[in-house]
LORO-782163 format. One record per residue (C-alpha): x, y, z. Coordinates in steps of 0.5 Angstrom, whole numbers, plus 2048, in hexadecimal, padded with zeros to 3 digits. Example, Ala and Ser with C-alpha at 12.3 -4.5 7.8 and 13.67 -1.06 7.14 Angstrom:
# residues 2
8197F7810/81B7FE80E/
***
This chain:
# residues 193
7A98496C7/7AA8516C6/7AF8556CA/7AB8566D1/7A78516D1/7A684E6D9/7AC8496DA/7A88446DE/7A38436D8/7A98406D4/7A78396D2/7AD8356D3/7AB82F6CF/7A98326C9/7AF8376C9/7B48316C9/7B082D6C3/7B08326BF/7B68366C1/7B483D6C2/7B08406C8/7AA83E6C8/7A48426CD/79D83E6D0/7988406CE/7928426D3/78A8416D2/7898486D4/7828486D8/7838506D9/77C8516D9/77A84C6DE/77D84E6E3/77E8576E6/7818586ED/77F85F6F0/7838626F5/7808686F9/78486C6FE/780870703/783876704/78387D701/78A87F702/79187C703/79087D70C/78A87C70F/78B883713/78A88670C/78388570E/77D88170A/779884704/773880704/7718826FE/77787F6FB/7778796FF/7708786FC/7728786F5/7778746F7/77286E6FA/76D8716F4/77386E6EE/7748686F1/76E8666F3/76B8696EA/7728646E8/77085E6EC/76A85F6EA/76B85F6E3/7708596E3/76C8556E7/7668566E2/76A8536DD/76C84D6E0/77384F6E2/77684C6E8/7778526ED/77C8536F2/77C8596F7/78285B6FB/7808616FF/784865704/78286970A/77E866710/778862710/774860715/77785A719/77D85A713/782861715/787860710/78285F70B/77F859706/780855700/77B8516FD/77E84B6F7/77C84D6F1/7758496F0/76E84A6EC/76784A6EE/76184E6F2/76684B6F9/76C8506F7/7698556F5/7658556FC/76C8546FF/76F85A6FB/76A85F6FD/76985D703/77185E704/771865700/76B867705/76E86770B/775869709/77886E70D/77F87270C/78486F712/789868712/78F86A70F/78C86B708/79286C704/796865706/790862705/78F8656FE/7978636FD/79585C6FF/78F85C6FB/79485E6F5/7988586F7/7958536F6/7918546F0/7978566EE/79984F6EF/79384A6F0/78F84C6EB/78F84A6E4/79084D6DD/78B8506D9/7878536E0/78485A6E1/78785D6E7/7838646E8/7878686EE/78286E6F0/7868736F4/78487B6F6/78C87C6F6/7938796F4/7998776F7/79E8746F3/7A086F6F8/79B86B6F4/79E86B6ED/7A38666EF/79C8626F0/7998646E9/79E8626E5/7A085C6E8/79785B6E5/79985E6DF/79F8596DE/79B8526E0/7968546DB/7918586DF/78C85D6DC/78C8636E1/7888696E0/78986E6E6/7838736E8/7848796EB/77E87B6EF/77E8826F0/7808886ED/7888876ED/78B88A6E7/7928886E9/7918816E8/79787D6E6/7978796DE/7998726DF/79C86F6D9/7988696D7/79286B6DC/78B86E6DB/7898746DF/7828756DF/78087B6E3/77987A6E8/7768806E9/76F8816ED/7698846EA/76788A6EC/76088B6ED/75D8926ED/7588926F1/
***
């Protein structure tokens, strides 16, 4: 046991057999499973407008990770904020591996459009990897703005043994730094034509 480790990881058996607090150990699995949550807005308030493009880099960095992690085996899981056809306050698919996910996956990052309430539902999604997923999985939140009402959310994942890595999408300078959490800026290529 050191000094910040999770109450609830404390072992009470081998605590009491050798006197001293003892923590469990987990079999971390961190690169199997990746959750990616996506939010489908390009400001804080829909009456802000759309920017299309970055909403496209957005959808475009999501579907590059699940991609990537698929390809390598992981099980991939996506919850994504926004309205989708038939599901207005958005989607979330259980971490999976294979050509089926990655179908359902880019079938849902296709059809996504701004709309549903997203910032609950980005809230909600936090929550509940925050508390449902297990220690060692990779977390990517890919946002073209930050509100700091999710940082709550964020540490509770970084306490429970998540890996989070943020990814600004777009040109935000003044993204904030989270201790503990890498942010990775996304910006589009530029082509010249």
């Amino acid at each position: 046991y050191e000094p910040g480790d999770s109450p609830r990881l404390i072992h009470p058996f081998a605590s009491a057999r050798t006197g001293t607090l003892q923590v469990k150990r987990l079999e971390t699995e961190a690169d199997d499973q990746v959750e990616l949550v996506a939010l489908a807005a390009t400001a804080p308030f829909l009456w802000e407008g759309i920017d299309p493009e970055r909403l496209e880099s957005l959808i475009s960095a999501a579907a590059s990770a699940a991609n990537f992690y698929i390809l390598q085996g992981a099980a991939v899981g996506l919850s994504l904020a926004g309205s989708v056809y038939g599901q207005p306050r958005g989607v979330a698919l259980k971490p999976q591996t294979g050509r089926d996910q990655w179908a359902r996956i880019q079938t849902a990052l296709a059809w996504v459009t701004p709309g549903g309430g997203e910032a609950g539902n980005v809230t909600t999604a936090l929550h509940r990897l925050a508390t449902h997923s297990r220690p060692g999985t990779q977390v990517f939140v890919f946002t073209c703005y930050f509100s700091n009402a999710w940082v709550p959310y964020i540490d509770r994942m970084r306490r429970h043994q998540l890996k989070v890595v943020w990814v600004a999408v777009g040109d935000e300078a003044d993204w904030p730094t989270i201790p503990g959490v890498r942010t990775v800026h996304w910006t589009p290529k530029v082509e010249i034509p």
